[in-house]
C-alpha positions as CSV (number, residue, x, y, z in Angstrom):
1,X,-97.4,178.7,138.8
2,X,-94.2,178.5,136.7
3,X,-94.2,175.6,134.2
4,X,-92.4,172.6,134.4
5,X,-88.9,171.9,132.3
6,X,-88.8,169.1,130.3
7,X,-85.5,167.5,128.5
8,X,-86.3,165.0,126.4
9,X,-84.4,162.2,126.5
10,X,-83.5,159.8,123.2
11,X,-81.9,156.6,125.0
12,X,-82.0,153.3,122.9
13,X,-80.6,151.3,125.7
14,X,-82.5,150.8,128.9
15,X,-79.5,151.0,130.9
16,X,-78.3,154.3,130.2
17,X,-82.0,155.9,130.1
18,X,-82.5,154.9,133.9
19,X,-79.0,156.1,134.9
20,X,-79.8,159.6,132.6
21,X,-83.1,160.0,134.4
22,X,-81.7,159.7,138.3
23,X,-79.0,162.2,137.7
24,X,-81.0,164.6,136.4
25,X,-83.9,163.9,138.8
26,X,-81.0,164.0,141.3
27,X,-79.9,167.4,140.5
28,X,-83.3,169.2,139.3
29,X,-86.1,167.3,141.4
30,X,-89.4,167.2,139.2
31,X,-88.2,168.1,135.7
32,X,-89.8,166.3,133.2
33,X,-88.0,163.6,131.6
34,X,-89.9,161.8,128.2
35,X,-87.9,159.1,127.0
36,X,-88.5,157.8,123.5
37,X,-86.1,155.0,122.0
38,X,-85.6,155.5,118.6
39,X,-84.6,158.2,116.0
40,X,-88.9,158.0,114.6
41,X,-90.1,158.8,117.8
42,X,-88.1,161.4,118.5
43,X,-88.9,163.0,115.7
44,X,-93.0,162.7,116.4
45,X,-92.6,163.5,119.8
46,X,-90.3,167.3,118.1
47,X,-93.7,167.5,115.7
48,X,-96.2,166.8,118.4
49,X,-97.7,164.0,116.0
50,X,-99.2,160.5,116.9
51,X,-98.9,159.4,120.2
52,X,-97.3,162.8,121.4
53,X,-99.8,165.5,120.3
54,X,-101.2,166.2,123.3
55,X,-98.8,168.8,124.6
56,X,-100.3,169.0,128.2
57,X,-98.8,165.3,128.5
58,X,-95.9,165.5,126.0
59,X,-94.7,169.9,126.5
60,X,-92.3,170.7,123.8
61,X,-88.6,170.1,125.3
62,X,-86.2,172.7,126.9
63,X,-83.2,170.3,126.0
64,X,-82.7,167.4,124.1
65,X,-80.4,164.5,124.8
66,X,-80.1,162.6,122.1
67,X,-78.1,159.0,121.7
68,X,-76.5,159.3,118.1
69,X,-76.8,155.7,117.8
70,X,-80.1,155.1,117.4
71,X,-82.6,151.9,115.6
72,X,-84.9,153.2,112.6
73,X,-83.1,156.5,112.0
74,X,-79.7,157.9,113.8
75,X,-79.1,160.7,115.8
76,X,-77.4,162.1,113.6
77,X,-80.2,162.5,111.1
78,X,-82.5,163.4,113.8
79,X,-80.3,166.4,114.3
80,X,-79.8,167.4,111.0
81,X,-83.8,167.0,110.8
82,X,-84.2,169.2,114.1
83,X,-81.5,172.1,112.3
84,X,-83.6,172.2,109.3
85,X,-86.7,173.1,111.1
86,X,-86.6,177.0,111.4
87,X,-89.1,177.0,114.8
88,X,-86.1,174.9,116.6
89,X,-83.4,176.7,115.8
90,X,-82.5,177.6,118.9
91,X,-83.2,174.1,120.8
92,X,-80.6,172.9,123.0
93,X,-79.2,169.2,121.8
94,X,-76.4,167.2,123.5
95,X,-75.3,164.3,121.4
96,X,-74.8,161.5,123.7
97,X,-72.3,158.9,122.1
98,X,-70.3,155.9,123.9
99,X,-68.1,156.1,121.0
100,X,-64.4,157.8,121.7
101,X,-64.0,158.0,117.5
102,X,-63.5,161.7,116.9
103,X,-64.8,161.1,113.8
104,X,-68.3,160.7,115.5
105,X,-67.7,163.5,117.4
106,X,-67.3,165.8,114.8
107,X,-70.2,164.7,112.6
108,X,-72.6,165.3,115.6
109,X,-71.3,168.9,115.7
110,X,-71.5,169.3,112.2
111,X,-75.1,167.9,112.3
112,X,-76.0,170.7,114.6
113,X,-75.3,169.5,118.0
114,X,-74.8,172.0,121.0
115,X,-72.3,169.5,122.6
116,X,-71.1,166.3,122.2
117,X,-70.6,164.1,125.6
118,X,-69.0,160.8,126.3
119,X,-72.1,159.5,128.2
120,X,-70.6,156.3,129.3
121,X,-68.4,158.9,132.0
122,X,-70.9,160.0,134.3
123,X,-74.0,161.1,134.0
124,X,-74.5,163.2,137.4
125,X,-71.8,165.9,135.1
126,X,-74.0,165.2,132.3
127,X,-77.0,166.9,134.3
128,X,-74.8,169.7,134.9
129,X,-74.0,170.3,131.2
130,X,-77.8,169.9,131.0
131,X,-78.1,172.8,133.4
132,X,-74.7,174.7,131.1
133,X,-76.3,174.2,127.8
134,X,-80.0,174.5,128.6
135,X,-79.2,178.2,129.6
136,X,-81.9,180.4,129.5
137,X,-84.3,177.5,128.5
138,X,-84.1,176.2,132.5
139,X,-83.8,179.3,134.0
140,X,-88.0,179.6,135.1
141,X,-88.4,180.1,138.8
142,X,-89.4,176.2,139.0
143,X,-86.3,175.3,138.0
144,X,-84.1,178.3,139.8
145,X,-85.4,177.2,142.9
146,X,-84.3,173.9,143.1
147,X,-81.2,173.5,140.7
148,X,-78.0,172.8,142.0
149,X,-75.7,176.0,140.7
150,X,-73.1,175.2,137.9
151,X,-70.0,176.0,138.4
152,X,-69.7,178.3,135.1
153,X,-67.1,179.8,133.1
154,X,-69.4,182.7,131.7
155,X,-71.2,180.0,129.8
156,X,-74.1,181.8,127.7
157,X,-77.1,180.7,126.9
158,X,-77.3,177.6,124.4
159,X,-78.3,179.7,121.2
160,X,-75.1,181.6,121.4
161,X,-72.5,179.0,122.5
162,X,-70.7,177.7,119.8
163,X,-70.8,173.9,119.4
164,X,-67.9,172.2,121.7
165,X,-66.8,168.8,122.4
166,X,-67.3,168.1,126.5
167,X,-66.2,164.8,127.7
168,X,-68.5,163.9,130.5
169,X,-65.7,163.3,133.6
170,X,-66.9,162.4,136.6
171,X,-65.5,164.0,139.9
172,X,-65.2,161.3,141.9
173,X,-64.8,157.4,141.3
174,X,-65.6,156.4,138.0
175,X,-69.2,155.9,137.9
176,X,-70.1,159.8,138.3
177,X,-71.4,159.8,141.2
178,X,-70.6,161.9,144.2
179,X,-68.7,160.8,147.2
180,X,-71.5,159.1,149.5
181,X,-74.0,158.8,146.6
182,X,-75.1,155.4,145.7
183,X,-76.7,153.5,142.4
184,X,-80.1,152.2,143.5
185,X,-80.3,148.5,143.3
């Protein structure tokens, strides 16, 4: 049985973590999604320390999404934290601001960030960047089999894309969802 992928998700506000979860539950049925809220417990939950060190309840994440602006420590230290650590190297991160400062844009990319997306601009195309930067971290059979295809470019896999700035559009309306979908009450 192929295991289960698993994007953590760093969300401060309750809001936007809901809205993060459907579209990606939306687009790959069953992945796991952990949510922790702050810049500490993302961190413990990277180390598998405290209350995440069982990894049969807390697996090590394919992806991150990670909220740059964050209580107890930033995102932006959380990546820079994440980049000094040799073992995740290679780990997919999408910075996640609300922010349209460039300024913030470029200090996530410069902190190590795969991507930086506008997250306030449709999250159904942020689970399709998940699916674009994730690469060959999503590709196991559980995940092949029930992923929506991405409309790709040649994308490669995360470790050799070079860091890029993707504002999160949505393709229809303005609340990324698709034509018929609808926000559950």
């Amino acid at each position: 049985m192929a295991r289960s992928i698993t994007i953590l998700v760093v969300e401060d506000e309750p809001n936007d973590a809901v809205l993060v979860n459907l579209a990606l539950q939306k687009i790959m049925p069953g992945v796991l999604l952990p949510m922790v809220s702050d810049g500490i417990q993302a961190l413990e939950y990277l180390k598998g320390s405290g209350p995440y060190a069982d990894r049969s309840l807390y697996p090590f994440p394919d992806v991150v999404l990670l909220d740059l602006k964050l209580p107890l420590m930033v995102g932006f230290e959380v990546l820079r934290w994440i980049r000094q650590q040799p073992e995740f190297k290679f780990l997919p991160v999408i910075g996640l601001t609300g922010s349209m400062r460039n300024e913030d844009t470029r200090l996530a990319l410069e902190a190590g960030a795969n991507f930086c997306a506008l997250k306030s601009q449709g999250f159904r195309r942020l689970a399709e960047l998940v699916m674009q930067v994730g690469g060959a971290n999503l590709t196991a059979g559980s995940v092949e089999e029930r992923a929506t295809p991405v409309q790709s470019s040649g994308c490669e896999p995360a470790n050799s894309v070079p860091p890029a700035i993707i504002p999160i559009v949505p393709s229809e309306g303005t609340d990324g969802l698709s034509p018929g979908e609808h926000r559950p009450e």
